[in-house]
C-alpha positions as CSV (number, residue, x, y, z in Angstrom):
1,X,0.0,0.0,0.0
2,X,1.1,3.6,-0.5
3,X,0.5,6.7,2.2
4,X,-2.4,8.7,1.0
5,X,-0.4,11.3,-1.8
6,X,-3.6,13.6,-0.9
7,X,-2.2,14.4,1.6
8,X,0.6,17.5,2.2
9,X,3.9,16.9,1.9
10,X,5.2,16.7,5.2
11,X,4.1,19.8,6.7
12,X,6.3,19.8,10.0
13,X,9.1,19.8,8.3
14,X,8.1,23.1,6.1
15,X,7.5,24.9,9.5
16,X,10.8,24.3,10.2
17,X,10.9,21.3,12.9
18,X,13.8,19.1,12.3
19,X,12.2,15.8,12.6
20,X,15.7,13.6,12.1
21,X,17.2,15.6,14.9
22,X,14.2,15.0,17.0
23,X,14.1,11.0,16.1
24,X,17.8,10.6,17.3
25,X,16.8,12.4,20.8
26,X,13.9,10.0,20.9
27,X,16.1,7.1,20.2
28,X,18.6,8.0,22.6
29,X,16.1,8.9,25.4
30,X,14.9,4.7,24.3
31,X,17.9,3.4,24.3
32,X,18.2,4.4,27.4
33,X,15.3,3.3,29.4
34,X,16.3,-0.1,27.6
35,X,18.0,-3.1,28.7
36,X,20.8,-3.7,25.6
37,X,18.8,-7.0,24.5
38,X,15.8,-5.0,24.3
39,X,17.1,-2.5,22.2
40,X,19.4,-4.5,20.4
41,X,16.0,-7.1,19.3
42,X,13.3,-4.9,18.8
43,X,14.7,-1.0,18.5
44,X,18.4,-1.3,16.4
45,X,17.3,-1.4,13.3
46,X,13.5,0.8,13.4
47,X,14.4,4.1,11.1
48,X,12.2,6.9,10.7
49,X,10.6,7.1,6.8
50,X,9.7,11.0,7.9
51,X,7.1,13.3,8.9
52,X,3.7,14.0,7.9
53,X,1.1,16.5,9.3
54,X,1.4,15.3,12.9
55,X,2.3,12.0,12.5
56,X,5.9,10.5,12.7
57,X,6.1,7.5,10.4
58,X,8.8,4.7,11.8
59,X,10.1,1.5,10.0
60,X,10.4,-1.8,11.5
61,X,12.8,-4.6,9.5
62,X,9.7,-7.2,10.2
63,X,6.0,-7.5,10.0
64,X,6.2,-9.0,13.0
65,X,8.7,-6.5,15.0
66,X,6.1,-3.6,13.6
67,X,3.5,-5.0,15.3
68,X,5.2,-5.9,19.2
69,X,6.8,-2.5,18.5
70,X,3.0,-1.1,18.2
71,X,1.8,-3.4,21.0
72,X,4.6,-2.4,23.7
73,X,5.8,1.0,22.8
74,X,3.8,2.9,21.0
75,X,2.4,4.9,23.2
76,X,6.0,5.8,24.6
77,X,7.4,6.7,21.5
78,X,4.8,8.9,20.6
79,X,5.2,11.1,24.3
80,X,8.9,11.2,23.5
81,X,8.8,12.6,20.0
82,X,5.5,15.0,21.0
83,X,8.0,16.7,23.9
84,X,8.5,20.8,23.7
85,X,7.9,22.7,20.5
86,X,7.3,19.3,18.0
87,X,4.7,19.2,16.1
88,X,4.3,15.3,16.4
89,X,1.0,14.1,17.9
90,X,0.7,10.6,16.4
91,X,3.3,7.6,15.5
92,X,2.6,5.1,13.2
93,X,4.7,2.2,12.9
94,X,5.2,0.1,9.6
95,X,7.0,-2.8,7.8
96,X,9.7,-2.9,5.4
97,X,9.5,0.7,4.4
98,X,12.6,2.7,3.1
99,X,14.4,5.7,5.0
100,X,13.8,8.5,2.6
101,X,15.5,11.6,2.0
102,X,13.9,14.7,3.4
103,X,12.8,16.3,0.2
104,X,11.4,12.8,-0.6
105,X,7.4,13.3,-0.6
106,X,6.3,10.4,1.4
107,X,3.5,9.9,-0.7
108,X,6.3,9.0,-2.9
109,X,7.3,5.7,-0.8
110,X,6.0,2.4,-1.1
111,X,5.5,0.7,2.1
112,X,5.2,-2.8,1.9
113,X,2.7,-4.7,4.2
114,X,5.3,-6.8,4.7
115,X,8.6,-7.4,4.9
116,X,11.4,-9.7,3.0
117,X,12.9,-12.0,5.9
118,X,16.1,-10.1,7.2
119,X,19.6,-10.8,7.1
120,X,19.7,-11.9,10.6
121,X,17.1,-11.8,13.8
122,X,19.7,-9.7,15.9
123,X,22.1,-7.2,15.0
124,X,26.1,-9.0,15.0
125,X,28.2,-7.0,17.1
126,X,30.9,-5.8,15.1
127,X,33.3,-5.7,17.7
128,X,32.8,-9.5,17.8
129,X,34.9,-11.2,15.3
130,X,37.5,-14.2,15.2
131,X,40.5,-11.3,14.7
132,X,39.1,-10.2,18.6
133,X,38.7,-13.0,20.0
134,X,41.5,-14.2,22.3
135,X,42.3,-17.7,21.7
136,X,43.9,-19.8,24.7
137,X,44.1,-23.5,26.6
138,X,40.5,-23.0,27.9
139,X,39.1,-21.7,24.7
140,X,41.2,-23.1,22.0
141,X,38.8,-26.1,21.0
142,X,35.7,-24.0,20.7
143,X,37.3,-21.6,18.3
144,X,38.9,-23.9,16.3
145,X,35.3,-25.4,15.4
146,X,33.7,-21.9,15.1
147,X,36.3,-21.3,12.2
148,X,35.3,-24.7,10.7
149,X,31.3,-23.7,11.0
150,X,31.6,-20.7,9.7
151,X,34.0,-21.4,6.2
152,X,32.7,-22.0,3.2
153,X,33.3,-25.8,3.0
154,X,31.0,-28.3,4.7
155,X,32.3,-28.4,8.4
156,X,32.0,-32.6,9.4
157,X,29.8,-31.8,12.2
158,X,26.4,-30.4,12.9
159,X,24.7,-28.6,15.5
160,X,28.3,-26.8,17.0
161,X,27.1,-26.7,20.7
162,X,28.9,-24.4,23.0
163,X,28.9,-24.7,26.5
164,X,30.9,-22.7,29.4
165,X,29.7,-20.4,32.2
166,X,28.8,-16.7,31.9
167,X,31.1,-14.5,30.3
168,X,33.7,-16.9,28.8
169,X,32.9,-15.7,25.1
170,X,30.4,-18.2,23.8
171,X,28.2,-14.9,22.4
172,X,31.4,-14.0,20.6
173,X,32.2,-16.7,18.8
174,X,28.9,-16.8,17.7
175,X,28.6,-13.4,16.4
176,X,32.4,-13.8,15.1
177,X,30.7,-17.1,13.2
178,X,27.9,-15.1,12.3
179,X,30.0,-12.2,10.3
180,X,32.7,-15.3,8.6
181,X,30.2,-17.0,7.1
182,X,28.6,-14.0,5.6
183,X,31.8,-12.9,4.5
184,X,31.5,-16.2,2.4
185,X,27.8,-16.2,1.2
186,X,26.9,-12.7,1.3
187,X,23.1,-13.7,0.7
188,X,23.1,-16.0,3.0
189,X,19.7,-15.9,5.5
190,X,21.3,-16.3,9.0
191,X,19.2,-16.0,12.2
192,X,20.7,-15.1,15.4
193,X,18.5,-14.6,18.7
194,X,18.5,-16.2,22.1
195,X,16.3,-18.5,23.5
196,X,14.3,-16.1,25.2
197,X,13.7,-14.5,22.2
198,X,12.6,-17.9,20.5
199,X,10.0,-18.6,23.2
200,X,8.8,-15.1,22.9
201,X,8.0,-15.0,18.8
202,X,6.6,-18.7,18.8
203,X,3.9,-18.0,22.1
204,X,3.0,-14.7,20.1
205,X,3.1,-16.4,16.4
206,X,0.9,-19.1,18.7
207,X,-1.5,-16.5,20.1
208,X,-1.7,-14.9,16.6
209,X,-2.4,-18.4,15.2
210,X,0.3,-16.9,12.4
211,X,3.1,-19.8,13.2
212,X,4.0,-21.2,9.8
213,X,5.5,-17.5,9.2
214,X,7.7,-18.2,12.8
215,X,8.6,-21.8,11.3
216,X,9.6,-20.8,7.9
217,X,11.6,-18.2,9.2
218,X,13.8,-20.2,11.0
219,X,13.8,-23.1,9.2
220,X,14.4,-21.7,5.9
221,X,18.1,-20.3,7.5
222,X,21.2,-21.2,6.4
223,X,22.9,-20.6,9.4
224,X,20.5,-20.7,12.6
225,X,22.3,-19.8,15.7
226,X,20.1,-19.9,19.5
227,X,21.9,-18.5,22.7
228,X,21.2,-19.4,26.2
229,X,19.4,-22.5,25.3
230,X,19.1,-23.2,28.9
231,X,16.7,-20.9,29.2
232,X,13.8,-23.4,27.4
233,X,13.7,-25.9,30.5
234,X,10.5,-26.6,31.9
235,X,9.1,-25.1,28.7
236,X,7.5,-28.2,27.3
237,X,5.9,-26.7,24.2
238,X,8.5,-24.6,23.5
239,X,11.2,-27.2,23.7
240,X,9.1,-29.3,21.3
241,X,8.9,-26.4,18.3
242,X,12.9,-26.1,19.2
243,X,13.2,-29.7,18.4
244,X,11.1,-29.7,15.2
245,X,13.1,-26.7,14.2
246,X,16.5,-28.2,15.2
247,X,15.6,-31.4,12.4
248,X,14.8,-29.4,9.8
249,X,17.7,-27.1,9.8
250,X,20.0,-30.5,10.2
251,X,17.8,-32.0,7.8
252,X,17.9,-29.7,4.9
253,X,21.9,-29.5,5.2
254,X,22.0,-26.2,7.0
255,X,24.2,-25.5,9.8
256,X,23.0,-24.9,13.3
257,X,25.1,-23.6,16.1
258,X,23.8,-23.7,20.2
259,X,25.3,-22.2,23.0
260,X,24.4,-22.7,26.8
261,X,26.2,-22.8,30.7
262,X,26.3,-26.4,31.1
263,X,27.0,-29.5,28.3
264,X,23.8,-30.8,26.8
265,X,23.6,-34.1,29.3
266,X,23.3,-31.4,32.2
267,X,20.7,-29.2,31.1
268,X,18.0,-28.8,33.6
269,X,14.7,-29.9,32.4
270,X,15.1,-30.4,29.2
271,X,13.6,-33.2,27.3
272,X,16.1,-36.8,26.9
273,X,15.3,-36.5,22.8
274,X,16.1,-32.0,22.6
275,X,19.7,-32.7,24.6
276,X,20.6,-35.8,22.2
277,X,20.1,-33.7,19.4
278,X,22.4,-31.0,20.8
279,X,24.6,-32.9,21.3
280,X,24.3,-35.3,18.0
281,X,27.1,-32.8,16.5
282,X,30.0,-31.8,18.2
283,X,29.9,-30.4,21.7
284,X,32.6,-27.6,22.7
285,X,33.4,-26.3,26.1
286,X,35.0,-22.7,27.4
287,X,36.7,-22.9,30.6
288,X,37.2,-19.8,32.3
289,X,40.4,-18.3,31.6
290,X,44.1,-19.3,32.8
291,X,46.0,-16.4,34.3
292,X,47.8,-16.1,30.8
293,X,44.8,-15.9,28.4
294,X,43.1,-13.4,31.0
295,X,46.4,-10.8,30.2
296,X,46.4,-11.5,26.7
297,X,42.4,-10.7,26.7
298,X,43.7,-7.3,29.0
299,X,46.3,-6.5,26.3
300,X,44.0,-7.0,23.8
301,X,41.5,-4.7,25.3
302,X,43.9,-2.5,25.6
303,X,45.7,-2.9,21.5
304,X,41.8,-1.5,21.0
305,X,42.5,2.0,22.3
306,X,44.3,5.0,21.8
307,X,48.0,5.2,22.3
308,X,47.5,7.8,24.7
309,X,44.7,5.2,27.0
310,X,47.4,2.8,26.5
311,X,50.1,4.9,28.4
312,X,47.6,5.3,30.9
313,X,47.6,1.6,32.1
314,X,51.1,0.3,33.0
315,X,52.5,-3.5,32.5
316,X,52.1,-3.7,35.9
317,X,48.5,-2.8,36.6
318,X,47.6,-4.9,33.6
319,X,48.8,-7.8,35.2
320,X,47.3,-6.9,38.6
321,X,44.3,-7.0,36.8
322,X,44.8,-10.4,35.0
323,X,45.8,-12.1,38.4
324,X,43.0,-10.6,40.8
325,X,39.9,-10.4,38.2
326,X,39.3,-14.1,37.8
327,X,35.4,-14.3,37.4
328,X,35.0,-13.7,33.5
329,X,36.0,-11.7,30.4
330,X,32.9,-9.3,30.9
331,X,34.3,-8.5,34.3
332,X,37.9,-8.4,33.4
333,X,37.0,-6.1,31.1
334,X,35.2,-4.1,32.8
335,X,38.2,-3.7,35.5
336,X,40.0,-2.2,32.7
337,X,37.0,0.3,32.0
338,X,37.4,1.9,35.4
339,X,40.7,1.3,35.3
340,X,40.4,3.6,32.5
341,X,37.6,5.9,33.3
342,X,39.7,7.2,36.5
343,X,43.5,7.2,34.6
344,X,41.3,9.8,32.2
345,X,39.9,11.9,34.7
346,X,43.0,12.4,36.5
347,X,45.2,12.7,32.8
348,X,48.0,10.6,34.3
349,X,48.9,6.8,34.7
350,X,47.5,4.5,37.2
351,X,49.9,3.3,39.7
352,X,49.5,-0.6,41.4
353,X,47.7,1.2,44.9
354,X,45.7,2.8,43.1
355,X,44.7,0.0,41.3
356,X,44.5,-2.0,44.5
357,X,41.7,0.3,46.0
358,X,39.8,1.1,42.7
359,X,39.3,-2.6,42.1
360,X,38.8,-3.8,45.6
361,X,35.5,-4.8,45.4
362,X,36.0,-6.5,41.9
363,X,38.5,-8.5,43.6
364,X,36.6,-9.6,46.8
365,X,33.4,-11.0,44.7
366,X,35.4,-12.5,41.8
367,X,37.1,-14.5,45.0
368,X,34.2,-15.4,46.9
369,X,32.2,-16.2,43.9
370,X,31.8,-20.1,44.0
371,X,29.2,-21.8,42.0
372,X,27.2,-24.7,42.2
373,X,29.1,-26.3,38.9
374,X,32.4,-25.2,40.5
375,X,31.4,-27.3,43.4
376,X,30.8,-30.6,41.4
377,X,33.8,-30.9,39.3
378,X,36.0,-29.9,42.7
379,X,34.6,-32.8,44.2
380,X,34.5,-35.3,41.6
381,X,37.9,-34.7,41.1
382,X,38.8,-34.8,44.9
383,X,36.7,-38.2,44.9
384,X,38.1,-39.4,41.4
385,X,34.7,-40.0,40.5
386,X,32.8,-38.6,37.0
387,X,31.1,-35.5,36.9
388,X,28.1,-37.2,35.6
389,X,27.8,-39.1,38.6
390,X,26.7,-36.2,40.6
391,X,24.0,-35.8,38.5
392,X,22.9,-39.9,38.1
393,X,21.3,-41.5,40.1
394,X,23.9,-44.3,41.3
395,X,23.4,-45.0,45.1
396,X,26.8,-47.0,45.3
397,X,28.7,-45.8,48.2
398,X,31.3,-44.4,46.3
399,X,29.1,-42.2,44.5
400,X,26.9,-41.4,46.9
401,X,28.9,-39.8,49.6
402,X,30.9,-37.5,47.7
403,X,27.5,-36.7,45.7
404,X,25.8,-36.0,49.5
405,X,29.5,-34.0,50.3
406,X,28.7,-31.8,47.2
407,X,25.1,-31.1,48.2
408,X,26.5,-29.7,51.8
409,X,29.1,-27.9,50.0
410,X,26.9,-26.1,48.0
411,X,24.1,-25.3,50.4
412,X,27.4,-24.0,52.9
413,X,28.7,-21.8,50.1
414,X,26.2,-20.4,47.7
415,X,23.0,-18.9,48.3
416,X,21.5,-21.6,46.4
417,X,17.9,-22.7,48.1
418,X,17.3,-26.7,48.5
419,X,15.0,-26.9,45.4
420,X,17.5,-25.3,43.1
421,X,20.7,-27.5,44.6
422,X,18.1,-30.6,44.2
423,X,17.7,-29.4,40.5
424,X,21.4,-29.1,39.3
425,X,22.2,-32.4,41.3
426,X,20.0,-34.5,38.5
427,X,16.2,-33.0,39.4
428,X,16.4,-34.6,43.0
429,X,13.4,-33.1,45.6
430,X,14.6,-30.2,47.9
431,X,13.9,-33.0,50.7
432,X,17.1,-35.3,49.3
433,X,19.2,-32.4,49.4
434,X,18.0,-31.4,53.2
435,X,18.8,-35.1,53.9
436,X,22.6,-34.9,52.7
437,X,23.3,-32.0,54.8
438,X,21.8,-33.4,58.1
439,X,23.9,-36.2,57.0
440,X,27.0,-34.7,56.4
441,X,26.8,-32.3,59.5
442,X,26.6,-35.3,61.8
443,X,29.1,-37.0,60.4
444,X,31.8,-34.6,60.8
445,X,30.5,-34.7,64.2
446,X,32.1,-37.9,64.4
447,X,34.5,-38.7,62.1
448,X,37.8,-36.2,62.1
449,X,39.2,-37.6,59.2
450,X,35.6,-37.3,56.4
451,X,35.8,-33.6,58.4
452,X,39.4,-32.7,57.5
453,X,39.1,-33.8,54.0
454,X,36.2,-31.8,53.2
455,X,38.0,-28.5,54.7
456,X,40.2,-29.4,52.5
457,X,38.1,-29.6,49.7
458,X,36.1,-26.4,50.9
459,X,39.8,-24.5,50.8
460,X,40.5,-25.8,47.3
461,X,37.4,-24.9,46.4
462,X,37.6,-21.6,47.7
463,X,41.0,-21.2,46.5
């Protein structure tokens, strides 16, 4: 359909009102009332076509994005652009039209009802590619098979499933695979978009009754990638469209690439048949950086600014960093940020106190921090047992104690309640867990030995 050509040509912009000045204050004033996801799904790539009468006329990439977009926010966008002196009243929100120059008429533009299927779901960070990425023992695996995902030849393996706790770079990689294999089929459809974001379209493509559009979507990409798949347990319905979807992009040759915290085997209510399909390809684990990848990820970090930031961080204080920050490559980097943010403030380099206090209360929770995973391989490893046994459901003593050990372990350091410990320990009842550390207590009650080796399993743990 076309805009009425009846109609005047853009009137508020004759009177003067700068209506591409007034979008980017109304985009930043979004983008900040935003989380980044938010924006980044729904708000990144609306444009404005122009200005007509009273009525500001926005683009979405998507039929379907025009519509949430009108659902959620309309009424907000229209009280930020209608602020002070602007003539703006109404905001209409379409599909697929063209930004326009602003001597275009807009009864000039053709606005399609709906859109062509975009390049990809989300937009790929461009900061996020292979060249970036540090590559070290912990990592080296996983990046080695992005590369092989994302060239043009046929890769041996399908779905690439990558696994590692927050902030170890599995996004990266994903985006980095994202921009390499576009680089090599520059028409390629690739969808990007977490899990979330999955569940979200199909229970809305559901209540629309509109879900062959959501299936074909997906299922007609050439590269499908989902994020944060853990995010679908317990979500029976869900799960079941994601494993539909999963066999026909397998099925029809194209490549599909997962990412989660945990391997496929441990995903927390997730159906038997979903995590043998994850893991039917090949299945890739981050560890969280060795003291040398974490510098190299600080120098890198650093190769990214000006020479003059660079003088503000010494050798030194890098390597504080790298040492003390141990958590993730989010955190580590965001050390360096206010790291940074001060050295500028002050104009002059950071010395190692300095650095001390700035960071001190980076250092104390990236210390302290102990996780429920953590807790499991510690004690398998101090028990010799597999990891996968804490999660079976093997009663054999062997098994059993240091499984009970790691359930008192994790209630005494995390502030994880007795159904959620229960759930990462296999799905076991809150009640099994309350058992194992009555159990445990009164054991090292009475046996000196059991209690000195789980301080010294707490201390390693800790350590």
């Amino acid at each position: 359909m076309t805009v009425d050509a009846d109609k005047s040509t853009n009137a508020a912009m004759t009177s003067g009102f700068d209506a591409d000045a007034r979008w980017t204050e109304v985009r930043d004033a979004l983008q900040g009332e935003l989380t980044a996801r938010t924006w980044s799904s729904w708000f990144a790539n609306v444009a404005l076509v122009g200005v007509e009468d009273d009525c500001a006329i926005l683009s979405a990439p998507t039929a379907f994005a025009a519509d949430w977009i009108r659902g959620q926010y309309a009424e907000r966008l229209r009280m930020l652009w209608s602020r002070g002196d602007s003539p703006v009243t109404h905001v209409r929100i379409v599909a697929g039209a063209a930004v326009i120059e602003s001597d275009t008429p807009i009864s000039d533009i053709e606005i399609p009802a709906a859109s062509p299927v975009p390049l990809q779901d989300e937009v790929l960070n461009p900061r996020y590619t292979f060249d970036r990425f540090v590559i070290g023992k912990a990592n080296e695996l996983a990046y080695s098979a992005a590369q092989t995902m994302a060239d043009g030849g046929e890769p041996g393996f399908n779905p690439l499933f990558l696994h590692g706790v927050t902030g170890v770079g599995k996004t990266h990689l994903m985006h980095a695979i994202g921009w390499e294999y576009r680089r090599h089929n520059p028409h390629a459809h690739i969808v990007y978009m977490s899990a979330e974001k999955f569940m979200f379209e199909f229970v809305t493509a559901m209540r629309a009754k509109d879900t062959l559009a959501f299936k074909n979507r997906l299922r007609g990409a050439d590269l499908m990638m989902i994020d944060d798949v853990q995010f679908i347990g317990g979500k029976d319905t869900t799960q079941e469209e994601l494993f539909h979807t999963m066999n026909e992009v397998i099925n029809a040759g194209r490549r599909l690439v997962i990412s989660a915290d945990r391997c496929p085997q441990d995903l927390e209510r997730v159906e038997a048949r979903v995590r043998s399909r994850l893991a039917w390809g090949l299945v890739a684990d981050i560890n969280p950086a060795e003291y040398e990848l974490r510098l190299n990820i600080v120098y890198e970090k650093l190769s990214a600014r000006t020479p003059e930031e660079r003088a503000l961080v010494p050798d030194e204080v890098a390597d504080f960093i790298a040492q003390k920050v141990t958590a993730n490559v989010r955190e580590l980097e965001g050390a360096l940020n206010r790291i940074l943010a001060f050295a500028k403030t002050r104009r002059m380099p950071v010395d190692i106190d300095r650095a001390r206090a700035l960071l001190a209360d980076v250092v104390r929770a990236s210390t302290r921090r102990v996780t429920v995973d953590v807790i499991q391989r510690q004690t398998a490893d101090f028990y010799n047992i597999k990891l996968s046994d804490m999660m079976s459901a093997r009663r054999a003593r062997e098994v059993a104690r240091p499984r009970q050990i790691a359930m008192y372990l994790a209630k005494r350091l995390t502030p994880r309640s007795f159904p959620d410990i229960g759930r990462r320990f296999g799905g076991r009842d809150h009640t099994t867990v309350m058992h194992a550390v009555k159990r445990i207590e009164a054991l090292r009650a009475d046996d000196g030995e059991l209690s000195a080796d789980i301080d010294r399993l707490e201390r390693m743990i800790d350590g």
